[in-house]
Backbone as a ProteinNet text record, in pm:
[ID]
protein_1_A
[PRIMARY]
XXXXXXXXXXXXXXXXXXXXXXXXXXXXXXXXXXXXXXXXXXXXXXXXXXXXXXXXXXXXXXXXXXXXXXXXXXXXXXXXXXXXXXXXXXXXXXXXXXXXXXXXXXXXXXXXXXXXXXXXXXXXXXXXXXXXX
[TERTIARY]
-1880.1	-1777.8	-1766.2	-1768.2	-1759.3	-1848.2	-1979.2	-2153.2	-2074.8	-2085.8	-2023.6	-1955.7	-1822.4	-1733.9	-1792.1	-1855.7	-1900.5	-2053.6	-2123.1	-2209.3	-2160	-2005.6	-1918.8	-1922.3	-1850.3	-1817	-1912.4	-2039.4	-2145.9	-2206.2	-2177.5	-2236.6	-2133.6	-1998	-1870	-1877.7	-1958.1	-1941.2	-2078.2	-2219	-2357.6	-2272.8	-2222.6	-2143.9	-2100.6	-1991.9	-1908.3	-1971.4	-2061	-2147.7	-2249.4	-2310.5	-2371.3	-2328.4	-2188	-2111.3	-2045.8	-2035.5	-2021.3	-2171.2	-2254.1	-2358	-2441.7	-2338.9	-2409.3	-2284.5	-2212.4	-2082.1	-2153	-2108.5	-2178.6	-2008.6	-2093.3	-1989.8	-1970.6	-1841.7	-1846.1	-1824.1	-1887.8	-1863.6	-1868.9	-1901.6	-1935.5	-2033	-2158	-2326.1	-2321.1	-2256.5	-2269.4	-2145.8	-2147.1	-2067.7	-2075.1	-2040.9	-2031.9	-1946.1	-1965.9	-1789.7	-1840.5	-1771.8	-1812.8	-1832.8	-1892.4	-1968.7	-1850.1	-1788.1	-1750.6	-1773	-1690.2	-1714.1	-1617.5	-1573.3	-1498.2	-1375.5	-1315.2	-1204	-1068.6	-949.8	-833.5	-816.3	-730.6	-677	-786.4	-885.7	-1003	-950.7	-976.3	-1001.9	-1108.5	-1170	-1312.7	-1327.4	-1311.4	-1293.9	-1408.4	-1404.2	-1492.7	-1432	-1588.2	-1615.9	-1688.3	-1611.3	-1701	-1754.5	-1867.8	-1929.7	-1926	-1843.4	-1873.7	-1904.5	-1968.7	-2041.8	-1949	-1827.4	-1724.1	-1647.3	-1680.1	-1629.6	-1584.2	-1575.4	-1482.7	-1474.8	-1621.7	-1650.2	-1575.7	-1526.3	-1494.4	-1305.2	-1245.8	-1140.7	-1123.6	-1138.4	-1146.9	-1130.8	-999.1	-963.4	-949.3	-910.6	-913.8	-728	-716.1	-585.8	-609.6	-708.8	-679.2	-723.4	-590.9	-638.9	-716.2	-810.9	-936.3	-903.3	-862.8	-863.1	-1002.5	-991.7	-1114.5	-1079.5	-1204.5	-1253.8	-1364.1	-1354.7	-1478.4	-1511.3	-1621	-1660.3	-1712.4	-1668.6	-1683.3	-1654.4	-1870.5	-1863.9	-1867	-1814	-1799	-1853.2	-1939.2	-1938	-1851.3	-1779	-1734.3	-1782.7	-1808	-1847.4	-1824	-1643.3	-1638.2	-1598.2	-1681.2	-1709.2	-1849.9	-1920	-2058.6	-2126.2	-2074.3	-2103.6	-2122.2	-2036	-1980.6	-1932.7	-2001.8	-1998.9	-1862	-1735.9	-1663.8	-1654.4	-1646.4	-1638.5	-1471.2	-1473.7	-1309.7	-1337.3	-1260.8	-1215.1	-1091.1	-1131.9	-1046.5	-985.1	-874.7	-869.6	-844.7	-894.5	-957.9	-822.7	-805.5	-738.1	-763.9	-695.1	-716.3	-797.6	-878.7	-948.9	-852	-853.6	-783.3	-883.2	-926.9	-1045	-991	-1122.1	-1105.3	-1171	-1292.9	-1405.1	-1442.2	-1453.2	-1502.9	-1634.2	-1729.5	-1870.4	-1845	-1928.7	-1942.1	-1906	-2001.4	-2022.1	-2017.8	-1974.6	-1963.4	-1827.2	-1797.4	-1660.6	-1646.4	-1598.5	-1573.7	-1445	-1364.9	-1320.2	-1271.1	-1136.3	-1111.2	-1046.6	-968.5	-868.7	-744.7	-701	-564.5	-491.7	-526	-445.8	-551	-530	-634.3	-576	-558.1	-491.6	-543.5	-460	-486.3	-366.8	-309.1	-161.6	-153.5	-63	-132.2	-127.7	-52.7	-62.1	-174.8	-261.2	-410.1	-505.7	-607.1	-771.8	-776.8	-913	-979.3	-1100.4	-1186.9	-1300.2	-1406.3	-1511.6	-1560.7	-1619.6	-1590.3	-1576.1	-1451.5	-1336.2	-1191.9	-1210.4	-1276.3	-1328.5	-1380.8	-1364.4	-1480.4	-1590.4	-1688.5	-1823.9	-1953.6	-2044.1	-2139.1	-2140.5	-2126.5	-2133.6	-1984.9	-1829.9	-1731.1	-1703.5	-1656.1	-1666.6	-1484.2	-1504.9	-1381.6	-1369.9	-1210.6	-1186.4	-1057.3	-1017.4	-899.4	-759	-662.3	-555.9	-480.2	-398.2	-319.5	-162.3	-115	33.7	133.5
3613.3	3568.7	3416.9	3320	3191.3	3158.9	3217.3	3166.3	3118.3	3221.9	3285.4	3171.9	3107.1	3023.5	2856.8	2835.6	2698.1	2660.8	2788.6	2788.8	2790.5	2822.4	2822.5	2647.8	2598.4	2507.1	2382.7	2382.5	2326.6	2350.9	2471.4	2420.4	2386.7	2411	2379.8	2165.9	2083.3	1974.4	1945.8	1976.6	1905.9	1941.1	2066.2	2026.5	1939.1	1901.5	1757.4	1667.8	1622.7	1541.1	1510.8	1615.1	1627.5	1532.7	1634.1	1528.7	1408.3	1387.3	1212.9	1111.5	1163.6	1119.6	1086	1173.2	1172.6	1132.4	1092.1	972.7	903.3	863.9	786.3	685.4	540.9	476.6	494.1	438.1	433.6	293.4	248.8	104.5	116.1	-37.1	-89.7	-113.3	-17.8	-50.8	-95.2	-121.5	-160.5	-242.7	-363.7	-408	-435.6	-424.8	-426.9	-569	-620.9	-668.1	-698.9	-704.1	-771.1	-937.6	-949.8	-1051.7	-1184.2	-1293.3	-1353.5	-1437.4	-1398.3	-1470	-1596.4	-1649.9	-1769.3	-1762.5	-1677.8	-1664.6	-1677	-1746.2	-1784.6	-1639.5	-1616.5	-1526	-1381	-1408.4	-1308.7	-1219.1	-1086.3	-1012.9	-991.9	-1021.7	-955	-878.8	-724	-575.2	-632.4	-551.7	-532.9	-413.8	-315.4	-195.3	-218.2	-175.2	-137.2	39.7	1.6	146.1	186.3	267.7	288.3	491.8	481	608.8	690.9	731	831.2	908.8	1008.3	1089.7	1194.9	1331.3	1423.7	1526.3	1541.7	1545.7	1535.9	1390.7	1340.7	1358.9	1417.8	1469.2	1328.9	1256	1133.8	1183.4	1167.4	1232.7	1064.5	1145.9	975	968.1	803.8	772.1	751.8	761.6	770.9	642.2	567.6	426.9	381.4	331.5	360.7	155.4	176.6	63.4	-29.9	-145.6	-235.6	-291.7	-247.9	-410.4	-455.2	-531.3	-677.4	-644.3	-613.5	-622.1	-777.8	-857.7	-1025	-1009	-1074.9	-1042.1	-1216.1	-1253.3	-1369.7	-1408.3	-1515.7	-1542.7	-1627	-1578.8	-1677	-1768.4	-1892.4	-1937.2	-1959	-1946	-1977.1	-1830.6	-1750.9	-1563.2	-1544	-1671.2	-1623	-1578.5	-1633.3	-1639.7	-1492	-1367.4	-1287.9	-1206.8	-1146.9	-1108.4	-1032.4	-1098.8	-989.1	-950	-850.1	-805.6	-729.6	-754.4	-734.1	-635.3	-562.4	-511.1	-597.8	-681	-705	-680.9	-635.7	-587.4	-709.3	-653.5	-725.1	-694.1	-555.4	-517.3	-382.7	-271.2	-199.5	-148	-68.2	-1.1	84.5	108	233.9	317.6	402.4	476.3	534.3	537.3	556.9	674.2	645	830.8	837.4	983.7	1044.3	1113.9	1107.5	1250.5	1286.7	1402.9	1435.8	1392.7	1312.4	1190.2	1032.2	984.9	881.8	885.1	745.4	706.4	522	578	407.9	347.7	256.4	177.1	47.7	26.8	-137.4	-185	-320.1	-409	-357.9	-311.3	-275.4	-394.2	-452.5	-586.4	-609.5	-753.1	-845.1	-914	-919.1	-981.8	-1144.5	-1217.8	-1359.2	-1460.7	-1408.6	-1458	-1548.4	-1611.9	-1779.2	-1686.4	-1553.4	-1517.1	-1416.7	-1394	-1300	-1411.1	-1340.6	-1383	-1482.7	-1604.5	-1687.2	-1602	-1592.9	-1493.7	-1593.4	-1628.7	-1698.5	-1641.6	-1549.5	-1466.3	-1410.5	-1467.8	-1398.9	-1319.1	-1209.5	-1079	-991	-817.1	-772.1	-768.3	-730	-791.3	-657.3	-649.1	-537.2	-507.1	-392.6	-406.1	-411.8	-433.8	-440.5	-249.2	-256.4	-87.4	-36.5	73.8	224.2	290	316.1	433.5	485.1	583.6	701.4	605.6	524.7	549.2	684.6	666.5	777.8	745.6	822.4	752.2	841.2
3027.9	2935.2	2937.7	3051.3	3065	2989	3016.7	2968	2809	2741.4	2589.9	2579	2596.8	2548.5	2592.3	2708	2699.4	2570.5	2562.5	2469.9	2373.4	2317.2	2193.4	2166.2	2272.5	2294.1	2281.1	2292.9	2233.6	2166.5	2136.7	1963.3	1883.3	1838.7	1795.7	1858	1964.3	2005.7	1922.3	1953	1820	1711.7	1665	1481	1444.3	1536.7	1510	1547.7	1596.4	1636.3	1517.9	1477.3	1340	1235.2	1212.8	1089.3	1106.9	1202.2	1251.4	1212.3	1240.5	1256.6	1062.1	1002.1	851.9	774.8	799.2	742.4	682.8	532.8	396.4	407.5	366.7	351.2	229.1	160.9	34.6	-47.8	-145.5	-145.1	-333.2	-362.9	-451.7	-478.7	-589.9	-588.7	-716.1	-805.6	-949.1	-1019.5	-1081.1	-1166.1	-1298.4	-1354.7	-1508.5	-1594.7	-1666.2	-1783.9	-1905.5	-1954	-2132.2	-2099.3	-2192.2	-2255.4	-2320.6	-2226.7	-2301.4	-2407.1	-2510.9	-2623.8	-2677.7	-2580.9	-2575.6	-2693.1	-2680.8	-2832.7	-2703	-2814.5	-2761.4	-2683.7	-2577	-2523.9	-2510.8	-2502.3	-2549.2	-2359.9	-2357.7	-2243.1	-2220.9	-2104.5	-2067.8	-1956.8	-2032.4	-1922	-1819.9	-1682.6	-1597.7	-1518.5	-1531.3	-1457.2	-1303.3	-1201.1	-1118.6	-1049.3	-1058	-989.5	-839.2	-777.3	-639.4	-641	-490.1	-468.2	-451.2	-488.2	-434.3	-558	-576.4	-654.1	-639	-744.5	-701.6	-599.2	-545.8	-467.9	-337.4	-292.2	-254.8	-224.2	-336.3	-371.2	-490.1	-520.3	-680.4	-770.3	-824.8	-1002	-1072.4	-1210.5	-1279.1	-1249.8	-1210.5	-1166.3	-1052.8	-983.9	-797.8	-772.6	-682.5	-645.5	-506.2	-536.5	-399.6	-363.2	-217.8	-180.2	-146.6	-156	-167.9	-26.9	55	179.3	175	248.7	260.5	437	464	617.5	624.1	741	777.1	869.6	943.8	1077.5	1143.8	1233	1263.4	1369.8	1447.4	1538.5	1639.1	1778.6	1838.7	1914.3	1938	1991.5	2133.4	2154.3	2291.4	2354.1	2315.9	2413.6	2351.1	2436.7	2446.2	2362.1	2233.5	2098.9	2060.7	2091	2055.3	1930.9	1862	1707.9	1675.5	1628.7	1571.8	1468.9	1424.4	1272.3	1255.9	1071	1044.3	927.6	912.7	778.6	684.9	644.6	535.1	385.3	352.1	216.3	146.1	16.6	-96.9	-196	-207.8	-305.1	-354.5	-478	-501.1	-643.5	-622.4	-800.7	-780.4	-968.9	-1013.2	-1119.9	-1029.4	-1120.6	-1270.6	-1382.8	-1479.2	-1506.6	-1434.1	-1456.4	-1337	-1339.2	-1264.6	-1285.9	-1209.5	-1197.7	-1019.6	-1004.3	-882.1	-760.8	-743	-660.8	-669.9	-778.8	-861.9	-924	-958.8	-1026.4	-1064.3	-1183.9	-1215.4	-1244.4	-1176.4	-1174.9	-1221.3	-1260.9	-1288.8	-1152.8	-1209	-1116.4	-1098.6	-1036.7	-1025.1	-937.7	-863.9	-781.3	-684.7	-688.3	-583.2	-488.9	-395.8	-263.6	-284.2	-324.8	-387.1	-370.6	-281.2	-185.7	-106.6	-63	8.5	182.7	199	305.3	283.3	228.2	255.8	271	359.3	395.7	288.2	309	203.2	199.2	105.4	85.2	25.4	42.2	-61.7	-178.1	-203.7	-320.8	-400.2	-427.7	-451.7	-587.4	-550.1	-657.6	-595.7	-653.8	-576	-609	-551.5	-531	-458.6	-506.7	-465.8	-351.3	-262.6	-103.3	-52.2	-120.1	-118.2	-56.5	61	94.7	12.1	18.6	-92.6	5.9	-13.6	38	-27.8	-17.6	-98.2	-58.7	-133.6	-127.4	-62.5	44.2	48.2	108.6	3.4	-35.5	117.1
[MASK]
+++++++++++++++++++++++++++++++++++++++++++++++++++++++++++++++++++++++++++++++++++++++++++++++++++++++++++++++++++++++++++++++++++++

């Protein structure tokens, strides 16, 4: 009976081990916008594409928060790599497919108290994840 439950017990530990191991990030692989045409007050939409859809639980309306991974070196800890998650801001998806979903701007962290980015937009490689309220 012991045999039985520690052999439960590893295979129930490689499962979860498994699906740890096959974790997909989810990011930003595509951007899109119209074409400015220099007219007074003109709008120029921009779509972005990230890998997370319904799949995923992603309906249209669902606001998927935006970060920026920035990995830094310190110099005085032995020049020591830290890396940050910083938010960027939020998409508010518009479509949905499967595994896919597209996105506008819903708010950009552009505050004299948020991160400097040298990019203040998001940007390809920008990682998603699910708002949850």
């Amino acid at each position: 009976m012991k045999i039985s439950c520690t052999k439960k017990l590893l295979t129930l530990a490689a499962l979860v081990m498994s699906l740890n191991s096959h974790a997909k990030d989810h990011l930003i692989y595509s951007v899109s916008e119209d074409l400015p045409m220099g007219e007074e007050k003109e709008i120029t939409r921009r779509n972005y594409y990230v890998n997370i859809g319904a799949a995923q639980g992603v309906s249209k309306g669902t606001t998927l928060n935006v970060f920026r991974r920035i990995s830094k070196s310190n110099p005085y800890d032995n020049k020591r790599r830290v890396n940050y998650n910083v938010p960027i801001g939020q998409l508010e998806v518009i479509h949905v497919e499967e595994g896919a979903a597209i996105g506008y701007i819903k708010t950009i962290n552009k505050a004299i108290k948020d991160p400097i980015f040298d990019i203040n937009n998001f940007m390809i490689g920008d990682h998603v994840s699910v708002n949850i309220k």
